[in-house]
N, C-alpha and C positions, 0 to 999 in steps of 0.2 A: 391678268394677274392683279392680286388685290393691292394695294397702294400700301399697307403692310410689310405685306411680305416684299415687295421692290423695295422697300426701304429697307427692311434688316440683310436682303441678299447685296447692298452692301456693303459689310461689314465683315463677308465674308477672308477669312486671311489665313497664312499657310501654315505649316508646324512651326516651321523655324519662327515664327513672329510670337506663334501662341506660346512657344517653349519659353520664350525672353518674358512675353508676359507674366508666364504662369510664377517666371524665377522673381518679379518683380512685384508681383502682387501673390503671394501664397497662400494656399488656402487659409481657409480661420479654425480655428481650435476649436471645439464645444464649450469651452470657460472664456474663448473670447466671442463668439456669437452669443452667448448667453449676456456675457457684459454688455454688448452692444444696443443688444434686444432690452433691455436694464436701462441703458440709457437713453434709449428711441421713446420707449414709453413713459419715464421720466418727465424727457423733450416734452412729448405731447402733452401730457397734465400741465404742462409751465406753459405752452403756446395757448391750449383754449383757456387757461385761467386768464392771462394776459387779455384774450379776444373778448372775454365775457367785462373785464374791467374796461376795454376799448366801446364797447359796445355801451356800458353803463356810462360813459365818460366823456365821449365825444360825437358829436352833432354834427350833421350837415358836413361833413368832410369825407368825400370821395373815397371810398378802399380804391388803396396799389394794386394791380395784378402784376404779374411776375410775366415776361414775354415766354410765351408758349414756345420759343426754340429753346429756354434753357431746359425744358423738360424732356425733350428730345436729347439733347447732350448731356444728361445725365443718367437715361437710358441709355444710351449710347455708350459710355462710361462703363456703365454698370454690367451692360454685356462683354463688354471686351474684358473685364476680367473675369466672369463667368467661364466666357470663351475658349480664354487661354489657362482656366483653371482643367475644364475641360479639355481641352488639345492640348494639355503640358503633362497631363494624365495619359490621353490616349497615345501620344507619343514616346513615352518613359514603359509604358505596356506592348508597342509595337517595338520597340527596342530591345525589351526583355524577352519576349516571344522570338527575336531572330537569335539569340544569343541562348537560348535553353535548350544545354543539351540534351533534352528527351523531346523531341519534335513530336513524340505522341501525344506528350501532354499536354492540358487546353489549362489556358489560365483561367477560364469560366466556372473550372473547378475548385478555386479558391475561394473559401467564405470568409464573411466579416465577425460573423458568428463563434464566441468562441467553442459555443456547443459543440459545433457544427463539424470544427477547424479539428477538434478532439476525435469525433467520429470517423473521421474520414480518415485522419494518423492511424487513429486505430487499425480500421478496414486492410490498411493498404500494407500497417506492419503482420498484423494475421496474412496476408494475401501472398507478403513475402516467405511467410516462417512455413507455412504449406506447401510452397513450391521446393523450398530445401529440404521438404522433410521426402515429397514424395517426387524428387528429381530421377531417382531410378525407377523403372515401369515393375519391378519386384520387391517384396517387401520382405521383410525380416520375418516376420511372421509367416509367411506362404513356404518361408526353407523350411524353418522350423516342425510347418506340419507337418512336409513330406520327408522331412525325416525322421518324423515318431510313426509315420504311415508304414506299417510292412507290407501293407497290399499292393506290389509290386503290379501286380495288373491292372490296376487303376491307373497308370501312366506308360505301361510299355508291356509287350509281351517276349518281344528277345532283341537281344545284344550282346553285339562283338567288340571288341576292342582289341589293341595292342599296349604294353605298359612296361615303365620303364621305376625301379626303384633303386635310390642308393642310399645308404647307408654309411655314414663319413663323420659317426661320434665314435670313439675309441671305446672298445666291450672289455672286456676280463678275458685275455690272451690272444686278442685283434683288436689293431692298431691300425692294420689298414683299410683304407675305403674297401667295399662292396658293394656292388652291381648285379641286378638283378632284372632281365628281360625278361616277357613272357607275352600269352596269348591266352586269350579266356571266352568262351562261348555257353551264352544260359539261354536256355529256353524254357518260357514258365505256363506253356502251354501243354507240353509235351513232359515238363519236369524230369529234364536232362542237362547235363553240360559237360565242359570237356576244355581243359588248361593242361599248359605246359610252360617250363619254367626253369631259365638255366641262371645258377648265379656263380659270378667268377668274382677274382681277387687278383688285380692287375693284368686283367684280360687270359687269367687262369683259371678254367672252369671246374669248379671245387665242387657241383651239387647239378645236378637236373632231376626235375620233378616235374609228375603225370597225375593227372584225376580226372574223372568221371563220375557223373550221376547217372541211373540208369535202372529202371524198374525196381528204384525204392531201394539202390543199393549202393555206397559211393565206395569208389574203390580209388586208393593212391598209392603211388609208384614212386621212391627214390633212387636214385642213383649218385653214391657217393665217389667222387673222385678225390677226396680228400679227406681229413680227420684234422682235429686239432691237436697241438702239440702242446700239450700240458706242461712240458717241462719248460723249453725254450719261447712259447707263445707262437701265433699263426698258426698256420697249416702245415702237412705232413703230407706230401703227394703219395699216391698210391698206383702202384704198377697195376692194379688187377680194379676196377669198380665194385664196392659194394651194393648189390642190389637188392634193396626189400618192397615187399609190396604188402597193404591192408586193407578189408572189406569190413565193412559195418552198416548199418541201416543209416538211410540218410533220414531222418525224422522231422529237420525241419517244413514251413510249409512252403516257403517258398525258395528257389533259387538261387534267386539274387544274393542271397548270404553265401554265395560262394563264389563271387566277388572277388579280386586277391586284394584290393586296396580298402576295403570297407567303401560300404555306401555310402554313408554319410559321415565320415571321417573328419572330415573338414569343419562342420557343424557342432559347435557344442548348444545343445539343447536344455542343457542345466545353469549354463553360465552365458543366457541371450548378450547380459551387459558386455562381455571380455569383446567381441567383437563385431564387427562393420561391413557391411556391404560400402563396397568404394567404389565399383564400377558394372557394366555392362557392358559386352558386346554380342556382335552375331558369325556363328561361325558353322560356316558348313546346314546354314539355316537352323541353327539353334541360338538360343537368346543362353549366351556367358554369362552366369553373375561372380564379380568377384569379390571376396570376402579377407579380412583382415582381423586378426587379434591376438589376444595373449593368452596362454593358457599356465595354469601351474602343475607340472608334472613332478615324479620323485626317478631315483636313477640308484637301481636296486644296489649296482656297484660302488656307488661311491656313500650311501645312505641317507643325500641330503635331496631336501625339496628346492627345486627352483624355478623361475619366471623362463617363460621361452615366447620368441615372437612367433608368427606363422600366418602365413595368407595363404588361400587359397581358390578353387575354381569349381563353379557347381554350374552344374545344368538345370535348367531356373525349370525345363517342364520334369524330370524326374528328381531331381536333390541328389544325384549321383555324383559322387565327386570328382570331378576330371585330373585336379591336380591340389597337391597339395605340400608347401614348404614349409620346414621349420630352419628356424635359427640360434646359435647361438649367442650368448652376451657379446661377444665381438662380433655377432654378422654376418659369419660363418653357414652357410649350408648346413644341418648335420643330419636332416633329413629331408628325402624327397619323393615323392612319387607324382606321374605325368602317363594319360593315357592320351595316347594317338588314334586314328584313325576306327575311334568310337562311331558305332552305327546301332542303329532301335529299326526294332517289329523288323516288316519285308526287307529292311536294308542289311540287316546282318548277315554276317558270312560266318558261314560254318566251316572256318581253319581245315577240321579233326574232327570226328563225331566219337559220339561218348564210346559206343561200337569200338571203333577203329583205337580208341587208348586201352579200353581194358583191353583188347587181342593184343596189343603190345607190349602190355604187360605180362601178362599171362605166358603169352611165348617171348620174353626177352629176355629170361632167365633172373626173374625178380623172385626173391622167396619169400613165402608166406610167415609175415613175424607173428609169433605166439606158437608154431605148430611143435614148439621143443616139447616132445614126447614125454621127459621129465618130470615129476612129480613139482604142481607149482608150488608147496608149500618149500621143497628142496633149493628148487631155483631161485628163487625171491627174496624169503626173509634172509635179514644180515644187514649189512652195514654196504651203502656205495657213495664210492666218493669222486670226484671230479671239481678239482681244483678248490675252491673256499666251499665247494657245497657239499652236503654230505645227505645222503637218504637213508632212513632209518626203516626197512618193513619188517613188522611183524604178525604173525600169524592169529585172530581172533579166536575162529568158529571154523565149522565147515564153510568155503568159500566166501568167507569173512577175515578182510584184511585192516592192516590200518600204516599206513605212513607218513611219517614226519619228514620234512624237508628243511633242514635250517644251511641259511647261508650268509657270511660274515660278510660283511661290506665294510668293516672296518676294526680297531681292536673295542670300540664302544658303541658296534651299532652290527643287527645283524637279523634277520628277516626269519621268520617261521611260517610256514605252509604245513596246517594239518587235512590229510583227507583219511576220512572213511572210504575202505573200497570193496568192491565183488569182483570175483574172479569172472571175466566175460568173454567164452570162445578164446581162452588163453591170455586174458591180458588181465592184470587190474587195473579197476573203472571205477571212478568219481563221479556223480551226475552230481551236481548243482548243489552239493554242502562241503565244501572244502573251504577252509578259514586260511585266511592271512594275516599275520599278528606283525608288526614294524616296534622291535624291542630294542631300546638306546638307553644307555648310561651316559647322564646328562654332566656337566662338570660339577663336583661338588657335593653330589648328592650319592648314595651307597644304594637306592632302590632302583632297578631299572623302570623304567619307562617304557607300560608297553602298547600300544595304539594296531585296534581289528581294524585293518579296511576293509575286510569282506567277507561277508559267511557262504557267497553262494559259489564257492569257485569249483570248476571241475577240470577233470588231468584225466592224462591213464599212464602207465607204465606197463613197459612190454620190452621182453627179452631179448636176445639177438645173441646167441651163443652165448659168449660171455660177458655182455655185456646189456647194459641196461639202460633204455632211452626214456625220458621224463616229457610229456607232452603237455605242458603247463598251455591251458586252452586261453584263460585272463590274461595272461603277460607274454606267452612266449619267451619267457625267460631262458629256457635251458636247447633250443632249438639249436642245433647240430651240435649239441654235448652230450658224450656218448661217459656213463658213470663203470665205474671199474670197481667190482666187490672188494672189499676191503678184510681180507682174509686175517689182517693182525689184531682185528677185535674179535675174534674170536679163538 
């Protein structure tokens, strides 16, 4: 060992000594190292000026040397506060490192820099704003696509489910909730499917409904055990079932649009901003996403627009909506739908096949609407009215019709529905130009106010003895209201 290093080993001493030190001698500032440095070199211009005047001055007189231990001892000195400036550091850092709660973090990562100190804030706030943004494994954008996607085959080829909807906002002459179960089977390979569908009113079954797809032809089936009561409001039980059945070409291309809850329901694709993906889970080996927002809808019966909340539930590989709630301003449920024991491609079950409902129709004593023998211009045009709404048909051309539909929602506010129609295997049909006009008399002013939301809307109307059924396809507005002629306008 060199005679060096035995000598500074020692001087060796523990935390606790360097800590006292370090608190007794602390470090120097840069404006006082600097002063010091200021005054060292100062010093030395004054000591060799002095040595060069000693030198010029004095003779034959012996230089002092200074004993070589205090040189030692003031090394000595010098390190010990070095020392303890160091170990009153490295102790005050071993302190902080057992008391920081992120034990992943390294204090090595701290610079003196403030470039640096900037950079690294940065890094670490991006690092964090990434992981919030992309904390669910699906993104807002991948619903979105698959539900402007109609290519149902791109993600599944068939599916079953079970479904449950209620209905719990108060309508024009129903006050009470409504329940609605069903069963539904599509196959978009085969381009068939095959539902059924009872909906009751206090566990009173008021309605069951049958359809099928089936060589390019859908065929549906109701059975009414009840009518609305015009006068009094609610239902009207009926000793006997009405039963009607209808056939028309199924033209769409794919399937899945016969769905009972909509595909993508849940999803508003015009309004990404209104809502949130809030959660994931996995069920039945499917990845849940769930989803939250606001939407603003209107409420034909009352005439006004309003704000409504609603969350919902998609299946993150198809955008099929599993479930879906709305709310009212109090919190309220006032809509729902919930599909159960949903299965895709080889896992689906086929309830009922499309077969097996149309032969049930057919032989369950369901009668074919439009087949009234009658002269359609006879049966049709006139005046039908059912409760605020009134429908107005008149006769154009040869099997050229036209009807108006206006319905008051209030004494200042009240809705119009124009369609162009063609007489079609007994019914009149709207394809995709029927107008809806929303015309309000505002307070104050003597002109009404009248606002299109839509030119492409399509309906059909079709007969039923005496009576005349409105199949509003956009809104479902007039679904089990059955219109009564109004024989005092003419």
């Amino acid at each position: 060992m060199k005679k060096n290093d035995k000598m500074f080993n020692e001087f060796d001493i523990d935390l606790e000594t360097a800590d006292r030190i370090a608190k007794e001698y602390p470090s120097l500032s840069d404006s006082a190292r600097e002063r010091m440095f200021n005054m060292t070199i100062n010093k030395m211009n004054i000591t060799n000026t002095a040595n060069e005047e000693d030198i010029d001055s004095v003779h034959g007189v012996e230089k002092y040397n200074r004993p070589r231990w205090i040189k030692f001892a003031g090394m000595a000195a010098a390190f010990a506060i070095v020392a303890g400036a160091i170990g009153g550091e490295s102790y005050l850092l071993h302190k902080m490192k057992n008391t920081d709660p992120n034990p992943s973090s390294s204090v090595t990562d701290v610079t003196t820099t403030s470039a640096l100190t900037t950079n690294v804030t940065t890094t670490v706030a991006v690092a964090e704003t990434t992981k919030e943004n992309n904390k669910f494994s699906v993104t807002k954008e991948e619903l979105i696509e698959k539900a402007n996607d109609n290519n149902s085959m791109k993600y599944f080829d068939k599916f079953s489910a079970e479904y449950t909807v209620l209905l719990n906002e108060p309508r024009e002459f129903h006050t009470e909730p409504e329940t609605r179960t069903g069963k539904v089977y599509l196959d978009e390979v085969e381009m068939t499917a095959s539902g059924t569908e009872a909906n009751f009113v206090n566990d009173n079954l008021i309605k069951r409904s049958l359809f099928a797809v089936k060589d390019g032809q859908e065929v549906t089936g109701d059975e009414y055990w009840a009518e609305t009561d015009y006068v009094n409001g609610g239902y009207k039980f009926l000793e006997t079932p009405i039963r009607n059945y209808d056939t028309k070409p199924f033209t769409d291309n794919t399937i899945i649009s016969k769905i009972p809850i909509g595909r993508n329901i849940a999803i508003d694709v015009n309004a990404p901003d209104n809502w949130e993906i809030t959660g994931e889970r996995t069920e039945n080996g499917r990845k849940i996403v769930s989803i939250s927002g606001v939407q603003k809808g209107d409420n034909n019966y009352e005439g006004v627009y309003r704000e409504y909340t609603y969350t919902g539930e998609i299946d993150a590989a198809t955008g099929i909506t599993i479930s879906y709630d709305v709310c009212d301003s109090a919190g309220n449920k006032s809509y729902s739908i919930k599909m159960t024991n949903y299965k895709f491609d080889d896992d689906a079950v086929v309830f009922k096949s499309a077969s097996d409902i149309i032969s049930e129709i057919k032989n369950g004593g369901f009668t074919k609407l439009g087949s009234d023998e009658r002269n359609a211009e006879e049966i049709y045009t006139g005046s039908w009215i059912c409760g605020r709404a009134i429908i107005e048909i008149s006769y154009e051309s040869e099997g050229l019709y036209q009807a108006k539909v206006s319905w008051s929602s209030s004494a200042a506010a009240h809705v119009i529905w124009d369609y162009p129609l063609t007489l079609d295997n007994g019914k009149l049909v709207c394809n995709g130009n029927g107008k809806k006009t929303f015309v309000e008399f505002k307070e104050g002013e003597t002109e009404a106010t009248e606002t299109v939301e839509y030119t492409d809307g399509s309906a059909e109307f079709i007969i039923n003895g005496d009576h005349l059924s409105w199949n509003n396809f956009n809104e479902h507005d007039a679904d089990n209201m059955i219109f009564e002629k109004n024989s005092e306008a003419y």
